[in-house]
N, C-alpha and C positions, 0 to 999 in steps of 0.2 A: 554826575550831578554836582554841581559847584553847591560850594559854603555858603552862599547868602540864596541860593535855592532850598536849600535844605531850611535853611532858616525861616523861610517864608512859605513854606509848607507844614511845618513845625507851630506855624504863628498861625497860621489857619486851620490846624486842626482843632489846637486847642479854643479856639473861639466856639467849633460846632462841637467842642466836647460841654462849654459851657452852657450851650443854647440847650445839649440836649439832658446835661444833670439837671438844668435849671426847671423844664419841662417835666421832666420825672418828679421833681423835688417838690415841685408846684411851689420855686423859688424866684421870684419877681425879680430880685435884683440879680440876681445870677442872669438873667433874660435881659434886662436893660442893660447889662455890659458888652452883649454879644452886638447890640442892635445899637447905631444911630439915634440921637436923641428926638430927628426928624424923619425918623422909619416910620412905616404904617403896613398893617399886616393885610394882602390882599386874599381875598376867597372869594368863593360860590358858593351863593345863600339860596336855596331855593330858584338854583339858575344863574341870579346875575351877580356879577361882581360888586363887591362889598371890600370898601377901604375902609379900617380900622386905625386910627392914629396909637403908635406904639403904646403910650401911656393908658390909655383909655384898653388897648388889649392887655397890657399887665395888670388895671386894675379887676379885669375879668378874672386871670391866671392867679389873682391873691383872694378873689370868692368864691372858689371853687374847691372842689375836697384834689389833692394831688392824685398821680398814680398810685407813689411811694405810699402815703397813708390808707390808701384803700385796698393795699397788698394787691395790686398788679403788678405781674413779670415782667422784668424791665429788656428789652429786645431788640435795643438802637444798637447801631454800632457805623461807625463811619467806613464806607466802600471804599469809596475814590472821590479822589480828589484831584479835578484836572485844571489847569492853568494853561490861557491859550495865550 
């Protein structure tokens, strides 16, 4: 694996390590570092798909009680990571 692979698998891990303390941490700005300031988070609401513009989802993730503070086990851990 060459030095500027290693580098940019280095550089994307730690982005999903951010997205995933920030998620535990129920830490907003930890979450808006990981994400595009014109990201939106897509899900299944009741079936259908539901786009959230990133701000409006962080301002969810800053009214909410965390993991961390409501002592749940914290259980992420990054698998793989593939680069095509």
């Amino acid at each position: 694996m060459s030095v500027e692979r290693d580098a940019d698998l280095a550089e994307i891990e730690a982005v999903v390590k951010t997205y995933l303390d920030g998620l535990y941490e129920g830490d907003a700005d930890k979450l808006a570092a990981a994400f595009h300031a014109t990201s939106a988070l897509t899900q299944a609401l009741d079936g259908k798909p539901t786009i959230t513009p990133r701000d409006e989802w962080l301002a969810a993730v800053r009214a909410r009680p965390s993991p961390k503070s409501t002592g749940l086990a914290r259980h992420d851990r990054i698998q793989t990571i593939a680069r095509v």
